[in-house]
N, C-alpha and C positions, 0 to 999 in steps of 0.2 A: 860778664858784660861785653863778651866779643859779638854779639849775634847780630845786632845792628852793623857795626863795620866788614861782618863776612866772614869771619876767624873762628866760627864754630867752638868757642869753649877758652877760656885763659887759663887754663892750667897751666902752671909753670911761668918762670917770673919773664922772660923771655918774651913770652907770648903779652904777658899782659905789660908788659912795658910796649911793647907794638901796636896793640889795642890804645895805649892813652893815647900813642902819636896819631894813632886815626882819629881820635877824636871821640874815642869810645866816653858813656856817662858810666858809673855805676848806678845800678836798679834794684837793689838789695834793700838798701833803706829806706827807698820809697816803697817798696814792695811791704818792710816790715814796719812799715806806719800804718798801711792802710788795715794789716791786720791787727795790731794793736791797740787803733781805735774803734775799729769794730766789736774789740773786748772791753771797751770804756764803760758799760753797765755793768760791767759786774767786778771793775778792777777793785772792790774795796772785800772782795770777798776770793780775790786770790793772789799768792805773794809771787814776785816773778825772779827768779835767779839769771841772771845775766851776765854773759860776759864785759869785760872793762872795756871802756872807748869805744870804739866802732866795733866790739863785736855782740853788742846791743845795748847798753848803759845810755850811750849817748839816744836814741830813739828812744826809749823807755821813757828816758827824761824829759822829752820833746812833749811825748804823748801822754806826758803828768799822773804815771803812775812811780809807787814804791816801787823800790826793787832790792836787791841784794847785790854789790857785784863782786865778780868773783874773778880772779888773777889781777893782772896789772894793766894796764895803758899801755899801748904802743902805736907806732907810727906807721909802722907795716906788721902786718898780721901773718897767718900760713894756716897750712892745713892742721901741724901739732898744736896750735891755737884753740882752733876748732876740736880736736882729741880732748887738749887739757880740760877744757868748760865742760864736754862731753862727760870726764870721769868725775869731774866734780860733782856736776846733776847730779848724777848717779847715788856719792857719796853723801851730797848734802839731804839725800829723800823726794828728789823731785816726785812727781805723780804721772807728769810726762816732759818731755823734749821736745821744742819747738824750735827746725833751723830756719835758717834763709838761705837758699843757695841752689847748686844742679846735683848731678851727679858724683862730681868730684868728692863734693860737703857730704852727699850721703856718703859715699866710702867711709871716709875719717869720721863718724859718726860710726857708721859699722864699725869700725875698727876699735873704738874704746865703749861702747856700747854695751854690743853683741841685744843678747836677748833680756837684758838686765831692765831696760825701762821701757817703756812705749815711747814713740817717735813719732812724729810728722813734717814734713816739710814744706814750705812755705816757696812755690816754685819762682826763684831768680834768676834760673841759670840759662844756659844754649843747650847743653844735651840733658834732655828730660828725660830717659828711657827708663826707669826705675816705679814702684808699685809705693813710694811710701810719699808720695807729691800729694796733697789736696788741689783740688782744678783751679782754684785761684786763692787770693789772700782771704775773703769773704767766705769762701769754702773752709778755708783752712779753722777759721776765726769759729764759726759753726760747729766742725768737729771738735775744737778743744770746749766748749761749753758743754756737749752735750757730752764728751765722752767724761767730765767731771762729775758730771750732774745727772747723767740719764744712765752712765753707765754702757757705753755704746760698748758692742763685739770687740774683741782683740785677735787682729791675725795676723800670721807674718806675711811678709812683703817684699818680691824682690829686690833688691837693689844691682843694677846692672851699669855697666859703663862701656863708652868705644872710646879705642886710643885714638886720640885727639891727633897725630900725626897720619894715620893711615884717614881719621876721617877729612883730612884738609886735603887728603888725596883720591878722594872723590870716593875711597873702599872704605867700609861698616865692618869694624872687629868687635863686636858686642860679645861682653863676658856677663856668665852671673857672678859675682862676689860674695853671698850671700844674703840674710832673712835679716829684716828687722819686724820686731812690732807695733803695728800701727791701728787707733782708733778706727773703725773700720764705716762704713756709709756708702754704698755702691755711688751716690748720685753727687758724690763730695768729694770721692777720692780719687784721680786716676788709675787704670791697668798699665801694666807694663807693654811697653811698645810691641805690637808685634808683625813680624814680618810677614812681607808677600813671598807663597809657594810661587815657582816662577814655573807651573803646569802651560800644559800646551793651550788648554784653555785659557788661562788667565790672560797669558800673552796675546792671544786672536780676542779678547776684551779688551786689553790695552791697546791694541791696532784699532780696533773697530771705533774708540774712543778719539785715537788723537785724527783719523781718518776726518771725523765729523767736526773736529776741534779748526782741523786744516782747511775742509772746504769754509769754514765759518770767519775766517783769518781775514781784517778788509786791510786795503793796501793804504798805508802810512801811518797806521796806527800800533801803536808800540805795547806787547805784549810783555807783562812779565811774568815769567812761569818761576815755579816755585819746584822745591825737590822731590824727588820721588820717583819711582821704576813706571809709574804710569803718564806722567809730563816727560819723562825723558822721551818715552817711547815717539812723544812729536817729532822732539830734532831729529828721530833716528830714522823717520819717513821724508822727512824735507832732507833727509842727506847732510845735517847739520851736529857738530856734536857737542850736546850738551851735558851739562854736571850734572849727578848725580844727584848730587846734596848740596848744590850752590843754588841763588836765585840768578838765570838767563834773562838775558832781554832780545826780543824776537823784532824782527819788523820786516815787515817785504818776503814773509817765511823764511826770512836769513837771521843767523845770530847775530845780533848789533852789539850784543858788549857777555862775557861770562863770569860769571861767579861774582854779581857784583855788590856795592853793599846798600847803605840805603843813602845815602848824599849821589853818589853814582845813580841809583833809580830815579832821586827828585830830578836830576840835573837832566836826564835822558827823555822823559816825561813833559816837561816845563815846556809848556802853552803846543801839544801833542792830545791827540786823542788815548787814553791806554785802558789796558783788560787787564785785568791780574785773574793768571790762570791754575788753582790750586789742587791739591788733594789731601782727604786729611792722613792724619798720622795712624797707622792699624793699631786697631786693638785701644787706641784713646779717642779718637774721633777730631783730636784741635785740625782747624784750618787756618788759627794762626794763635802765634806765642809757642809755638816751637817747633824749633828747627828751622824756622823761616821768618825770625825776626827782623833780617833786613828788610822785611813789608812790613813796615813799622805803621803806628797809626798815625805820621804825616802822611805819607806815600797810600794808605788807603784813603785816606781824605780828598786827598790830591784827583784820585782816580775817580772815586765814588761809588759808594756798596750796591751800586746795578750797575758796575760796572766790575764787578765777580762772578769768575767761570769756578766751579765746584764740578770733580772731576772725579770722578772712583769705581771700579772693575764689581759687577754682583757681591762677587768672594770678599770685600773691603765692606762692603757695606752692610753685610749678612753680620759682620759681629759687632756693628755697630746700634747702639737704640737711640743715641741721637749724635749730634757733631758738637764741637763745644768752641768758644775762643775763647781768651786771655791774652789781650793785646797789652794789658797794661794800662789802659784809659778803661776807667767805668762807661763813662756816655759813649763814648765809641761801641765798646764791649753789648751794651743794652741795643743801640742802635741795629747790632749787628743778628740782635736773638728774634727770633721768629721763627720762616719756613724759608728754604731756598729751595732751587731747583738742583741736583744732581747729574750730571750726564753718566750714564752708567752703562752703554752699547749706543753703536750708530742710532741715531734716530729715538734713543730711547733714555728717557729720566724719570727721577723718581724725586718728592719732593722730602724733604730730610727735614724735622724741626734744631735748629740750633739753639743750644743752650749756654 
C-alpha cells in the first residue's frame, strides 16, 4: 500500500509503519472484493478456503459466500501468515491458489508452494514485476472460472523481485526466485517486466523523444513525469536530475519538487494547468497501476485524460500488442480504454489501442 505515498513497496514492518504515518490506505481488500464478486455466479458451485480475519474470511464474508477458514485471527499478519494458509491449500486439496498482494506475497507463496498447486495473483502491490499477476481483479475473476471449467493451459511463471532499499534509491536489483504455476490466457495474465537494452540506438530514441517532449513544454504549466529510463532522459537534457523510479514534477523545464507522492502531486497541481508525461512498463504494456501509483485516479481526474503524454522508444513498443491500465477505479479504467497517441521519435507517433 506504499505506492500512492512514494515508498515503492512496505516490506518490512518499518516501512509500513511509515506508510500509515503518510497517510497510506490499504487496497487489498478492495482489490479482493471486487474479484470476489465478480465470482458471485457461480459461488454456490465452488467452496472457498480462506485464511482467518483479514487474510480473507473477513471479504469472503462481506461478499456472502461460504468458505472454510483456515488458521486463527490476528491483528497484525506477516509473510509466514501468508506461507501457513499457502501449505494448508495445498494440504486441504485446493484446485487453485488465489492471493492479494505484489511481489513480496508471491515470494512466500513460492516458498510453501513450489510446483505443488496452480497459483494466481490478484495484483495489490507496488512492485509488480512477476509473470503470475492477472491485469486486474476482473481478469483475475475470469481465469479462475475458466481455468475450473474450461480447463485453461498450465505454465510456469516467473516470479521476480527488486530489493525494495536499492529500489528507494533510485537503482533496479531484480532477481528471479523462481516458477510458479499459473492458469494461463495471454490476454488476462501479465508478462514479467522487462527491461530496456540501453543500445546506442535506443538512447538517440530516448533523445530524439524527450527533444520533442521539451520543445512542446508551455511555460506555467506543471508537468508530471512518471519513471522510467526514457522520461528521465528529459531532466537529463534540461540539465535537471530526475528519478529514476519516482514521479517529478517539472515546470518552467526546472524540477519543481522530486520523488513526490500523490497529496504532494494534488497540492502542486491545485488551480494550475498540468500534463502527465508517462511510459509503459516493458514487456507489460501498464501506463498506470504500476510503479507509478502516486498518479492515482484523483490526480488523473484532476489533470484530465487529454491531458496525457504516452511516450515509448520503437524497441518498447515492438513487444507490445496493446498498453493496459489498472488504476483501481473501473469508470476511470473504461474511460481510459480506447486509442491514444504514442510519441515514439521526433516528430513521430504511432496510435496504440489500450486495453
Amino acid at each position: 500500500m506504499g505506492g500512492a505515498v512514494g515508498l515503492k513497496g512496505t516490506d518490512g514492518k518499518a516501512v509500513l509503519r511509515k506508510a500509515l504515518e503518510l497517510g497510506a490506505k490499504p487496497i487489498a481488500e478492495e482489490r479482493a472484493k471486487s474479484f470476489l464478486l465478480e465470482l458471485k455466479p457461480v459461488r454456490d458451485q465452488i467452496q472457498l478456503l480462506v485464511g482467518a480475519g483479514k487474510m480473507g474470511e473477513d471479504v469472503a464474508r462481506d461478499c456472502g459466500f461460504d468458505f472454510i477458514a483456515m488458521g486463527r485471527r490476528k491483528r497484525e499478519t506477516t509473510g509466514e501468515d501468508t506461507r501457513e494458509v499457502s501449505r494448508r491449500s495445498v494440504d486441504e486439496g485446493a484446485d487453485l491458489l488465489v492471493f492479494c498482494g505484489g511481489d513480496g506475497t508471491a515470494r512466500d507463496v513460492l516458498d510453501a508452494v513450489d510446483s505443488r498447486l496452480p497459483v494466481l495473483g490478484v495484483p495489490t502491490g507496488v512492485k509488480m514485476h512477476s509473470a503470475v499477476f492477472a491485469v486486474g481483479p476482473h481478469a483475475a475473476a475470469s481465469l479462475v472460472m475458466r481455468s475450473l471449467w474450461e480447463k485453461l493451459p498450465i505454465r510456469e511463471a516467473e516470479v521476480m523481485d527488486v530489493d525494495e532499499e536499492a529500489f528507494r534509491e533510485g537503482r533496479v536489483s531484480a532477481a528471479l526466485y523462481g516458477h510458479l504455476l499459473v492458469p494461463y490466457d495471454p490476454t488476462l495474465i501479465q508478462s514479467a517486466k522487462a527491461g530496456t537494452p540501453m543500445t546506442e540506438i535506443e538512447m538517440r530514441n530516448q533523445a530524439a523523444i524527450a527533444i520533442q517532449i521539451i520543445e512542446e513544454m508551455k511555460e506555467d504549466t506543471v508537468y508530471i513525469v512518471g519513471p522510467g529510463t526514457t522520461t528521465r532522459t528529459i531532466g537529463d537534457l534540461l540539465d535537471q536530475k530526475k528519478t529514476l523510479l519516482g514521479v517529478d514534477l517539472f515546470q518552467n523545464k526546472r524540477i519543481l519538487a522530486e520523488d513526490v507522492n500523490e497529496m504532494q502531486i494534488l497540492d502542486a497541481i491545485k488551480g494550475k494547468k498540468a500534463k502527465i508525461i508517462i511510459t509503459p512498463i516493458g514487456g507489460q504494456g501498464f501506463i498506470f497501476g504500476r510503479g507509478n501509483q502516486q498518479i492515482s485516479p484523483r490526480v488523473v481526474r484532476s489533470v484530465g485524460i487529454n491531458n496525457i503524454v504516452v511516450i515509448a522508444t520503437r524497441h518498447k513498443l515492438r513487444g507490445l500488442k496493446a498498453l493496459r491500465v489498472d488504476t483501481g477505479e473501473t469508470e476511470l479504467d473504461d474511460l481510459l480504454r480506447g486509442y491514444i497517441r504514442v510519441t515514439t521519435d521526433y516528430r513521430e507517433e504511432r496510435m496504440m489501442r489500450v486495453e
